[in-house]
N, C-alpha and C positions, 0 to 999 in steps of 0.2 A: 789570220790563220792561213796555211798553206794545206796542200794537199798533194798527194802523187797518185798520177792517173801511170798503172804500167799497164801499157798496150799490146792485145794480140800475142802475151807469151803463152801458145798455144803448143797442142803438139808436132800439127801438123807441119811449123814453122820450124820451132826450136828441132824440132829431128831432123830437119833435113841439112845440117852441119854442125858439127862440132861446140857447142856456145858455151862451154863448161863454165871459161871467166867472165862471158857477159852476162851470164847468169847468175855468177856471185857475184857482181858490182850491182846490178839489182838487188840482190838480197840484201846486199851491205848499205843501200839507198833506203829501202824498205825501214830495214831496222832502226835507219837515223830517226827516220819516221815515227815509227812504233814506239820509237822511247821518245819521243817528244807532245804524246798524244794525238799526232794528226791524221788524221784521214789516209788510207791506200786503199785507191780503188783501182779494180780491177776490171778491164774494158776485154770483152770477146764478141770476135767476128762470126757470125756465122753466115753462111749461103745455103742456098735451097739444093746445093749439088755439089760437088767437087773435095778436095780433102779437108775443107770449114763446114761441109755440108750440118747443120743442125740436127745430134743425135750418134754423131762420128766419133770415133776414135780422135780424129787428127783437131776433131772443133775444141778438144777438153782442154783444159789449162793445165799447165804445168804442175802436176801435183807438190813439187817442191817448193813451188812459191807461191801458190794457189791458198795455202794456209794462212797466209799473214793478210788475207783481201778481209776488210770492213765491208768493202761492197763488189757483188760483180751484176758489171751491165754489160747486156747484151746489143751488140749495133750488129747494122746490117746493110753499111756503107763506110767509108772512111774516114767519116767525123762522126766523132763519139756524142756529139752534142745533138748530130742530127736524130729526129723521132725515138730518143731516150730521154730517161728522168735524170740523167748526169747535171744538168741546169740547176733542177729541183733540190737536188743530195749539196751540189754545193754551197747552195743558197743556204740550205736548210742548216747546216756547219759553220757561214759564216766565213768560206774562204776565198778570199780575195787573192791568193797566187795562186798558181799550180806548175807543177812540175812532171815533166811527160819521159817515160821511158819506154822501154819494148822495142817491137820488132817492126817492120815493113814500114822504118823511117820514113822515106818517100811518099807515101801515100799516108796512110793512118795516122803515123806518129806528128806527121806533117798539116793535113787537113784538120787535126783535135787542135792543134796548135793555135792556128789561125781562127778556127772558130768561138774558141777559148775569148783569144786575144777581143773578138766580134763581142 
Protein backbone atom coordinates (compact mmCIF):
# COMPACT_ATOMS: atom_id res chain seq x y z
CA UNK A 1 0.00 0.00 0.00
CA UNK A 2 1.27 3.49 -0.85
CA UNK A 3 0.34 6.65 0.68
CA UNK A 4 0.69 10.48 -0.17
CA UNK A 5 1.95 12.65 2.65
CA UNK A 6 1.16 16.49 0.91
CA UNK A 7 3.19 18.83 2.91
CA UNK A 8 2.65 22.46 4.53
CA UNK A 9 0.05 23.47 1.58
CA UNK A 10 -0.79 26.17 3.84
CA UNK A 11 -1.92 29.59 3.27
CA UNK A 12 0.52 31.30 4.48
CA UNK A 13 2.95 29.46 1.93
CA UNK A 14 0.72 28.97 -1.05
CA UNK A 15 -0.08 33.06 -0.92
CA UNK A 16 2.89 34.21 -1.10
CA UNK A 17 3.18 33.49 -5.13
CA UNK A 18 1.37 32.64 -7.75
CA UNK A 19 1.18 28.29 -7.34
CA UNK A 20 -2.20 27.98 -9.57
CA UNK A 21 -0.39 24.78 -11.49
CA UNK A 22 1.38 23.46 -8.53
CA UNK A 23 -1.56 23.38 -7.11
CA UNK A 24 -3.31 21.38 -9.63
CA UNK A 25 -0.59 18.87 -10.18
CA UNK A 26 -1.37 18.19 -6.59
CA UNK A 27 -4.75 17.80 -7.02
CA UNK A 28 -4.32 15.65 -10.12
CA UNK A 29 -1.66 13.52 -7.60
CA UNK A 30 -4.40 13.37 -4.97
CA UNK A 31 -7.04 12.05 -7.21
CA UNK A 32 -4.76 9.35 -8.58
CA UNK A 33 -4.81 8.51 -5.12
CA UNK A 34 -8.33 8.83 -4.11
CA UNK A 35 -9.37 6.55 -6.90
CA UNK A 36 -7.17 3.91 -6.09
CA UNK A 37 -8.18 3.91 -2.29
CA UNK A 38 -5.06 4.95 -0.73
CA UNK A 39 -4.35 7.00 2.04
CA UNK A 40 -3.76 11.27 1.61
CA UNK A 41 -2.49 12.70 4.45
CA UNK A 42 -2.16 15.96 5.05
CA UNK A 43 0.89 17.30 7.27
CA UNK A 44 0.60 21.25 8.89
CA UNK A 45 3.22 23.14 10.36
CA UNK A 46 2.51 25.25 12.97
CA UNK A 47 4.77 27.70 15.29
CA UNK A 48 4.07 29.33 18.43
CA UNK A 49 4.43 32.92 16.37
CA UNK A 50 5.10 34.06 13.04
CA UNK A 51 2.61 33.52 9.82
CA UNK A 52 2.36 29.38 10.79
CA UNK A 53 1.65 30.72 14.18
CA UNK A 54 -1.12 28.01 15.63
CA UNK A 55 -4.80 29.62 15.30
CA UNK A 56 -3.63 31.97 12.18
CA UNK A 57 -5.01 32.72 9.16
CA UNK A 58 -1.60 31.85 7.33
CA UNK A 59 -1.28 28.10 9.52
CA UNK A 60 -4.90 27.00 7.80
CA UNK A 61 -4.52 24.66 4.85
CA UNK A 62 -5.47 25.33 1.54
CA UNK A 63 -9.25 25.05 1.54
CA UNK A 64 -9.21 23.69 -1.98
CA UNK A 65 -7.14 20.70 -1.29
CA UNK A 66 -7.72 20.47 2.18
CA UNK A 67 -11.09 18.48 1.28
CA UNK A 68 -9.50 15.33 -0.09
CA UNK A 69 -7.06 15.03 3.39
CA UNK A 70 -8.18 11.23 5.14
CA UNK A 71 -5.90 12.57 7.76
CA UNK A 72 -4.28 16.01 8.97
CA UNK A 73 -1.34 16.02 11.20
CA UNK A 74 -0.17 18.55 12.85
CA UNK A 75 4.10 18.98 13.20
CA UNK A 76 5.98 21.49 14.75
CA UNK A 77 9.47 20.83 13.07
CA UNK A 78 10.51 19.65 9.63
CA UNK A 79 9.95 16.02 9.87
CA UNK A 80 6.53 14.88 9.92
CA UNK A 81 7.47 11.77 11.59
CA UNK A 82 9.10 13.75 14.47
CA UNK A 83 6.52 13.78 17.98
CA UNK A 84 3.45 12.85 15.46
CA UNK A 85 1.25 9.80 15.19
CA UNK A 86 2.28 9.83 11.13
CA UNK A 87 4.23 6.37 12.13
CA UNK A 88 1.20 5.04 13.89
CA UNK A 89 -1.70 6.08 10.75
CA UNK A 90 0.83 4.26 8.54
CA UNK A 91 1.44 1.33 10.13
CA UNK A 92 -2.06 1.18 11.08
CA UNK A 93 -2.99 1.18 6.81
CA UNK A 94 -0.31 -1.13 6.10
CA UNK A 95 1.81 1.15 3.80
CA UNK A 96 4.92 0.50 2.94
CA UNK A 97 5.82 3.50 0.14
CA UNK A 98 5.05 6.90 0.51
CA UNK A 99 4.92 9.60 -1.62
CA UNK A 100 5.68 13.29 -0.56
CA UNK A 101 4.45 16.46 -2.15
CA UNK A 102 4.07 20.32 -1.07
CA UNK A 103 5.81 23.06 -0.30
CA UNK A 104 9.21 24.34 1.54
CA UNK A 105 11.03 21.23 -0.35
CA UNK A 106 14.21 21.94 1.33
CA UNK A 107 13.39 21.69 4.68
CA UNK A 108 9.91 19.69 5.38
CA UNK A 109 9.34 17.96 2.21
CA UNK A 110 13.03 16.96 2.56
CA UNK A 111 13.52 16.00 6.38
CA UNK A 112 9.72 13.79 6.05
CA UNK A 113 11.75 12.21 3.33
CA UNK A 114 14.62 11.03 5.10
CA UNK A 115 12.84 10.13 8.13
CA UNK A 116 10.26 8.22 6.07
CA UNK A 117 13.18 6.33 4.45
CA UNK A 118 14.76 5.89 8.65
Amino acid sequence: MRALLVIDVQKALVGKVEFSQEKERIKRLIQEFKQKGEPVIFIRHTDTEGPLALGSEGAELDSELEVYADDIIEKHTESAFYDTNLDTILKSCNVKHILITGFNTELCCLFTAIAGYD
